[in-house]
PDB file of N, H, CA, C and O in Angstrom:
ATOM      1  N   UNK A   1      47.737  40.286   5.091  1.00  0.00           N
ATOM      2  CA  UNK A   1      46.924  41.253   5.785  1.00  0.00           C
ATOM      3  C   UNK A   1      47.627  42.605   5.896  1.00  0.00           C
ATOM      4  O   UNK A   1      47.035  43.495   6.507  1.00  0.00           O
ATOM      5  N   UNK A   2      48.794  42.845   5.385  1.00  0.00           N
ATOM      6  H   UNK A   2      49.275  42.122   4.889  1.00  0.00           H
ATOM      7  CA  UNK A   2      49.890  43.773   5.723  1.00  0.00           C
ATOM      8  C   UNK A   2      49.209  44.843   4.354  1.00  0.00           C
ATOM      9  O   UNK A   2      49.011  46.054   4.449  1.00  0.00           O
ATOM     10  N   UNK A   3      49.020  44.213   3.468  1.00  0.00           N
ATOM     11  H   UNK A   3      49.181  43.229   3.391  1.00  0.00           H
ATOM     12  CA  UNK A   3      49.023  45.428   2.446  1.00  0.00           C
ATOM     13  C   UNK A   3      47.401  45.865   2.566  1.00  0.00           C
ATOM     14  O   UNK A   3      46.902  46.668   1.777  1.00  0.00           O
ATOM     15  N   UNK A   4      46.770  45.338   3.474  1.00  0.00           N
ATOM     16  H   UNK A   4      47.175  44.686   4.115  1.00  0.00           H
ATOM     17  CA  UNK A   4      45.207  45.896   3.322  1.00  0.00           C
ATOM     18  C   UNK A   4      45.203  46.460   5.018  1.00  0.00           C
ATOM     19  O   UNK A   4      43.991  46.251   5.075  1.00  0.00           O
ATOM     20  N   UNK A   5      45.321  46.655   5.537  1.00  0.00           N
ATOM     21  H   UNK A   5      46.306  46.825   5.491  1.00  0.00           H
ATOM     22  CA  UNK A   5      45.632  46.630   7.203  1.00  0.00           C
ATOM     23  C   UNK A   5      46.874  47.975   7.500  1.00  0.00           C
ATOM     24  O   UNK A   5      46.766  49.032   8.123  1.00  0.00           O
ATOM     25  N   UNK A   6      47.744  47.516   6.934  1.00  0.00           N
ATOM     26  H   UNK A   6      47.832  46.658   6.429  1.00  0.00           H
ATOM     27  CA  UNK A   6      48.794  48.468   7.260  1.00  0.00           C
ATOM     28  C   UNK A   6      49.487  47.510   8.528  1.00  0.00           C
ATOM     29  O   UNK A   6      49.185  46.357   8.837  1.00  0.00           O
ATOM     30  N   UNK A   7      50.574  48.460   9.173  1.00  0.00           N
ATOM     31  H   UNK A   7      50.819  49.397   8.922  1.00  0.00           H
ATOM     32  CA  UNK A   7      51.134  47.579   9.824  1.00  0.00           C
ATOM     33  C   UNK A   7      50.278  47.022  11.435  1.00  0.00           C
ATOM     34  O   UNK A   7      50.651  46.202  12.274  1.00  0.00           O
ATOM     35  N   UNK A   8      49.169  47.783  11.373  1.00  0.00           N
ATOM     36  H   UNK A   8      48.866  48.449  10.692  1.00  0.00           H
ATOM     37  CA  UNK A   8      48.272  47.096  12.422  1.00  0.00           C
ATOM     38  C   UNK A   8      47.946  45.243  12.029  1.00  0.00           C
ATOM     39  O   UNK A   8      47.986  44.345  12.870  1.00  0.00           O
ATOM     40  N   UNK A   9      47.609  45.053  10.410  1.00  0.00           N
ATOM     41  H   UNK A   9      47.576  45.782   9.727  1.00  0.00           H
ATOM     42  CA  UNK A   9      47.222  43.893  10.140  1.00  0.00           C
ATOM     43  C   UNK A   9      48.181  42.929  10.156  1.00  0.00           C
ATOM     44  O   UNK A   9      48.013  41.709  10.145  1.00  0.00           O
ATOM     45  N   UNK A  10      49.210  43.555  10.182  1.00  0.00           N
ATOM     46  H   UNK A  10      49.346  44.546  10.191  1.00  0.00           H
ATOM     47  CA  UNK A  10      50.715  42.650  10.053  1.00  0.00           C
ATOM     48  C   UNK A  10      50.393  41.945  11.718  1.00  0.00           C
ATOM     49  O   UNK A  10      50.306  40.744  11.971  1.00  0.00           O
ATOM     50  N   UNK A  11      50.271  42.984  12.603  1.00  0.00           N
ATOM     51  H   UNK A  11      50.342  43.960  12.397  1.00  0.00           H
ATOM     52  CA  UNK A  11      50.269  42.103  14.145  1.00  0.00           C
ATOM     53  C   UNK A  11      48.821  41.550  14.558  1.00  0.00           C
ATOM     54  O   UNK A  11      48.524  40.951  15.592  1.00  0.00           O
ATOM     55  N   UNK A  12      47.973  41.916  13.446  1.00  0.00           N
ATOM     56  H   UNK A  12      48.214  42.402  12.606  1.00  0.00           H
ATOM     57  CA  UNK A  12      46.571  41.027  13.673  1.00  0.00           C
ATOM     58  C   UNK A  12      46.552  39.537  12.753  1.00  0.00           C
ATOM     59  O   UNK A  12      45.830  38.565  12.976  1.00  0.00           O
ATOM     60  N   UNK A  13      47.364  39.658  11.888  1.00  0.00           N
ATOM     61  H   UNK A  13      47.950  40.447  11.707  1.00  0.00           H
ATOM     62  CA  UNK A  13      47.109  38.893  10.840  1.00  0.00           C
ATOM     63  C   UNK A  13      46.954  37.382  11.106  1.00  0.00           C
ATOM     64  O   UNK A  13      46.306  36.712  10.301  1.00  0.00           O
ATOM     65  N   UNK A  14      47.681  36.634  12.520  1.00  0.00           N
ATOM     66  H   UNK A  14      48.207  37.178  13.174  1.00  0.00           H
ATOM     67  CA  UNK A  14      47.445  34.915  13.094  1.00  0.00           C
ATOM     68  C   UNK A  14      46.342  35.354  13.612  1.00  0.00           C
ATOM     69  O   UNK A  14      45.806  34.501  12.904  1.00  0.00           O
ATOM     70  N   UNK A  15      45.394  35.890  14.201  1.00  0.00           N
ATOM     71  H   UNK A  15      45.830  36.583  14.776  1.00  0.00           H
ATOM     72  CA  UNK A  15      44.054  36.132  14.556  1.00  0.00           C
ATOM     73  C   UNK A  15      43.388  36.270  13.573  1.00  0.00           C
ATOM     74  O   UNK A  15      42.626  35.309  13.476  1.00  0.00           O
ATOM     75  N   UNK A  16      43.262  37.000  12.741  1.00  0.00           N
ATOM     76  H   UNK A  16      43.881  37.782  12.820  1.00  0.00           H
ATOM     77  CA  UNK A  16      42.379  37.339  11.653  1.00  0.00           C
ATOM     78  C   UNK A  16      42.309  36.282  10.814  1.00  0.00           C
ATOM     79  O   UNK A  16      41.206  35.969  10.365  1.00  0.00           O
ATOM     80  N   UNK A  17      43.799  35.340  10.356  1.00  0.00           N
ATOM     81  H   UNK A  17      44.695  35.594  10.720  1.00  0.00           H
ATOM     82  CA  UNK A  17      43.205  34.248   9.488  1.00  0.00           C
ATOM     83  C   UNK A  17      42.836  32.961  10.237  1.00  0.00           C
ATOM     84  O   UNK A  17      42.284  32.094   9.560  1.00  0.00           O
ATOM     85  N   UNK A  18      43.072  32.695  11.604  1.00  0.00           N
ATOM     86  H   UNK A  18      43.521  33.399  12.154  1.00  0.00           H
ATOM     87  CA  UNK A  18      42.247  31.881  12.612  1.00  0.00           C
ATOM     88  C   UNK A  18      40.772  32.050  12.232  1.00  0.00           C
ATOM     89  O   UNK A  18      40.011  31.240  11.702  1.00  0.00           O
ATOM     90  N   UNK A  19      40.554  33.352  12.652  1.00  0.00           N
ATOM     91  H   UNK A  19      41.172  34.010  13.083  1.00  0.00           H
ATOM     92  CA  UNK A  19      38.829  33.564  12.289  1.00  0.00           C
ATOM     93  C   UNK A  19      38.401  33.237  11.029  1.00  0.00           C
ATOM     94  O   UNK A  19      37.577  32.326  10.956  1.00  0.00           O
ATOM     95  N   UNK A  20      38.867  33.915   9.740  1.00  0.00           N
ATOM     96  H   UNK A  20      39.536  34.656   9.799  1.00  0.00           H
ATOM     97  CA  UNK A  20      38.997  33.255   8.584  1.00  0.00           C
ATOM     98  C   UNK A  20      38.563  32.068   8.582  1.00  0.00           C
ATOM     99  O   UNK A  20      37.358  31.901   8.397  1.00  0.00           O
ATOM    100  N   UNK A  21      39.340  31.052   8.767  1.00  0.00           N
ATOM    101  H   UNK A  21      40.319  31.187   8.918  1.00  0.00           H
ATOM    102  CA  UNK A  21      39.833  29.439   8.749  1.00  0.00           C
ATOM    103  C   UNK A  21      38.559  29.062   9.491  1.00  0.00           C
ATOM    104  O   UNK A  21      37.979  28.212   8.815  1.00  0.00           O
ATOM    105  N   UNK A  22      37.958  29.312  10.479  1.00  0.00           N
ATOM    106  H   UNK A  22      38.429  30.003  11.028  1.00  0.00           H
ATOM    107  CA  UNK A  22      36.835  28.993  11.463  1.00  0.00           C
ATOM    108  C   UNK A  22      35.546  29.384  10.569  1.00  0.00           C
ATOM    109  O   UNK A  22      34.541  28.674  10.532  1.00  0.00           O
ATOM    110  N   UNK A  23      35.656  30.308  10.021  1.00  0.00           N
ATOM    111  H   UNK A  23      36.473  30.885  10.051  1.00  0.00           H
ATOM    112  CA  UNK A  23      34.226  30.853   9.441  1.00  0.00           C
ATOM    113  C   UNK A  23      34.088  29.499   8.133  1.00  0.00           C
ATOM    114  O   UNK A  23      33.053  28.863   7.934  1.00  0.00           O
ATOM    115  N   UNK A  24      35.121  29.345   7.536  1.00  0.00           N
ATOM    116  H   UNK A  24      35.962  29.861   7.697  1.00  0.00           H
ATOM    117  CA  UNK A  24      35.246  28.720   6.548  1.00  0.00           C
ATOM    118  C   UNK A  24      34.812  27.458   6.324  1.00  0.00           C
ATOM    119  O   UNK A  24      34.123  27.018   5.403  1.00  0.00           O
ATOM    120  N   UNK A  25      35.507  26.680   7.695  1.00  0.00           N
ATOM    121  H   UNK A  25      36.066  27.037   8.443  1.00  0.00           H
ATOM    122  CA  UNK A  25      34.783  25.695   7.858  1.00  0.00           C
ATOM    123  C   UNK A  25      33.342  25.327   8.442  1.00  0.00           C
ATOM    124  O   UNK A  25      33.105  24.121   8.507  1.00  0.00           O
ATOM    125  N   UNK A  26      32.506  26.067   8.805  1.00  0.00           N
ATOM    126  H   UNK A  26      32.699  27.047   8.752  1.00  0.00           H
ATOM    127  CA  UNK A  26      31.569  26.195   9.419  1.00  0.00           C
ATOM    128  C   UNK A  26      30.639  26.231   7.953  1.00  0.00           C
ATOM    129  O   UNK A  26      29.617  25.550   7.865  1.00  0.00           O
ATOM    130  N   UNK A  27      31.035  26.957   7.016  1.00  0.00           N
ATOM    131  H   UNK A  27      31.864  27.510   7.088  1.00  0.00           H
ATOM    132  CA  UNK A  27      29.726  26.863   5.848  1.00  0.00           C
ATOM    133  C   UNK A  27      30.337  25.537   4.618  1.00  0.00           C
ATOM    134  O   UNK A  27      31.497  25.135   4.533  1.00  0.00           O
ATOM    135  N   UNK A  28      29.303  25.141   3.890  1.00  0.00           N
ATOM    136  H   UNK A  28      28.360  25.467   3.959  1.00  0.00           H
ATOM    137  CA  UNK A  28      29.443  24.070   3.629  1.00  0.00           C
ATOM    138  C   UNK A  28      30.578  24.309   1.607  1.00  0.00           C
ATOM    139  O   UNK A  28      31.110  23.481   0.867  1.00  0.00           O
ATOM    140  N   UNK A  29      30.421  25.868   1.535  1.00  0.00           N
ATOM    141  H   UNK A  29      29.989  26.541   2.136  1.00  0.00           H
ATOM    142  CA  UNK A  29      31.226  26.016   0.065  1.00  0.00           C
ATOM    143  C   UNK A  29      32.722  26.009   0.889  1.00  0.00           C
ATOM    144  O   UNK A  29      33.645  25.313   0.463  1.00  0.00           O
ATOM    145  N   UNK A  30      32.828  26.612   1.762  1.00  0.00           N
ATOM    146  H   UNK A  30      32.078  27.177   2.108  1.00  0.00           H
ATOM    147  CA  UNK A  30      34.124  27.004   2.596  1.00  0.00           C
ATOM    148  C   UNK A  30      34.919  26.241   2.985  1.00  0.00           C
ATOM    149  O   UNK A  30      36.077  26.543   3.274  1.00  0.00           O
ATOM    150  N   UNK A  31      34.481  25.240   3.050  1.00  0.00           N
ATOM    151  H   UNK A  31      33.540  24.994   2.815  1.00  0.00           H
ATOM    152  CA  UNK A  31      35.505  23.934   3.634  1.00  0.00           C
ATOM    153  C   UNK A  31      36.984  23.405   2.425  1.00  0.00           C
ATOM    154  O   UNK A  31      38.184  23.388   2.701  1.00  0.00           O
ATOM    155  N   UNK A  32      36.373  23.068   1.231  1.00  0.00           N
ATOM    156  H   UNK A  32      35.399  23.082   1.007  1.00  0.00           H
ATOM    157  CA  UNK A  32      37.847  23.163   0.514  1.00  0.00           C
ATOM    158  C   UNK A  32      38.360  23.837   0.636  1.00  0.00           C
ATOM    159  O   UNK A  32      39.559  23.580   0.521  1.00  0.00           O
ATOM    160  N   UNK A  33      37.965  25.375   0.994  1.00  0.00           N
ATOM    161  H   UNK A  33      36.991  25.584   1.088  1.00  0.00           H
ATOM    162  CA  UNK A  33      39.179  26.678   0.961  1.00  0.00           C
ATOM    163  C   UNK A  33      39.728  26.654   2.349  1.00  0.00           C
ATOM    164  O   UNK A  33      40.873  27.096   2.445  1.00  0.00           O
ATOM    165  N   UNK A  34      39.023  26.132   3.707  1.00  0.00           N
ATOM    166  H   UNK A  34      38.093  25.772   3.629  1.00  0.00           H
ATOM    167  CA  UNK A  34      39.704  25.939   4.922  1.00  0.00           C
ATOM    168  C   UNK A  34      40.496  25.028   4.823  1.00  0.00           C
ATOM    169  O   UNK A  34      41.329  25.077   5.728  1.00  0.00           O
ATOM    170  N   UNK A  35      40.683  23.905   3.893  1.00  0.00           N
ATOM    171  H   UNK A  35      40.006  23.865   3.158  1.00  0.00           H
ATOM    172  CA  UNK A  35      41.536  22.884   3.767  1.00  0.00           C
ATOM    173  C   UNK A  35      43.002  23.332   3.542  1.00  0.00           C
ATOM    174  O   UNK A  35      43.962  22.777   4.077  1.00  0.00           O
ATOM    175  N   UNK A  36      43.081  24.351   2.731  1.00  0.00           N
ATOM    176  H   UNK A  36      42.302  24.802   2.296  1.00  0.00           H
ATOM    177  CA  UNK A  36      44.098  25.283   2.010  1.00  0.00           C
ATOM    178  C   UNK A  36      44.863  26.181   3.062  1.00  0.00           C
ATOM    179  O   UNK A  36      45.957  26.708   2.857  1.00  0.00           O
ATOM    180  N   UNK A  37      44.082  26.276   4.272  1.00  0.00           N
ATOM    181  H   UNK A  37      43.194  25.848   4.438  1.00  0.00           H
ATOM    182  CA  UNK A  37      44.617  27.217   5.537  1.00  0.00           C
ATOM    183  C   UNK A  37      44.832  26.062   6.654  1.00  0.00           C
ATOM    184  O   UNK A  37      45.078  26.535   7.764  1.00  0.00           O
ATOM    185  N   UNK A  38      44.798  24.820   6.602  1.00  0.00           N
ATOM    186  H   UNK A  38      44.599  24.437   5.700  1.00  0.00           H
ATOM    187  CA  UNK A  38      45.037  24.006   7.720  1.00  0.00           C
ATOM    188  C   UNK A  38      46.147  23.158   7.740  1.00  0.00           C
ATOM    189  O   UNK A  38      46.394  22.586   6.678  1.00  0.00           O
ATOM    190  N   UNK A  39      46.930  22.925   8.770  1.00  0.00           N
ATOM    191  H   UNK A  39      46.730  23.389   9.633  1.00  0.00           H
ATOM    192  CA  UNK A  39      47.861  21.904   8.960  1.00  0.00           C
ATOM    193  C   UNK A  39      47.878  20.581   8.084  1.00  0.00           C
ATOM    194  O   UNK A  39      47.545  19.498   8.565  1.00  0.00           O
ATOM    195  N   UNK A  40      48.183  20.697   7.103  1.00  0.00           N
ATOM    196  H   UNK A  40      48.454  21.577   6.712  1.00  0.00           H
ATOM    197  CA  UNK A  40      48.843  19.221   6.584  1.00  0.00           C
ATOM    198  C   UNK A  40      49.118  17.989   6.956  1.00  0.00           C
ATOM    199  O   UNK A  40      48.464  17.015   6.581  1.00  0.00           O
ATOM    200  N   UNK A  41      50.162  17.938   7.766  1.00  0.00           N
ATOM    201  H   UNK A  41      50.692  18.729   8.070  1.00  0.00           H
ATOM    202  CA  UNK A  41      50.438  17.179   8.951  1.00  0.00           C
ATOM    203  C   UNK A  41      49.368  16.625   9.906  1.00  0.00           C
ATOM    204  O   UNK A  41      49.426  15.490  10.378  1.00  0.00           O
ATOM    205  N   UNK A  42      48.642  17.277  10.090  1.00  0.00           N
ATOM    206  H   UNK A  42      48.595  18.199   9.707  1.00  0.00           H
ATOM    207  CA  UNK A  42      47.278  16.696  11.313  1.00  0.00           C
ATOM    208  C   UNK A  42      46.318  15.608  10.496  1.00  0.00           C
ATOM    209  O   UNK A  42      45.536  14.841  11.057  1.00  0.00           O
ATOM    210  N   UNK A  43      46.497  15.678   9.293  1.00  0.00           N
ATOM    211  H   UNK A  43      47.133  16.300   8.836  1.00  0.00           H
ATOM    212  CA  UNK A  43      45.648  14.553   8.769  1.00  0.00           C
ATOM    213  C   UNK A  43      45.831  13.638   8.038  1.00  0.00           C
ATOM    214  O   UNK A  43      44.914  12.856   7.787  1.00  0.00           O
TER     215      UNK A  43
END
């Protein structure tokens, strides 16, 4: 998020890909790609 953001996105960037990760899983193409942003370990 640093090179599109500047250094504002650098301190948004665990929020922004939270939201990301949430939107992702919510639609039904998005979910393999939320798989790719989620804890490993939890499943």
């Amino acid at each position: 998020w640093g090179w599109l953001l500047g250094p504002v996105g650098m301190l948004l960037s665990v929020p922004l890909t939270i939201i990301v990760k949430i939107a992702l899983e919510q639609t039904t193409g998005g979910q393999s790609i939320a798989v790719l942003l989620s804890d490993l370990n939890k499943r």
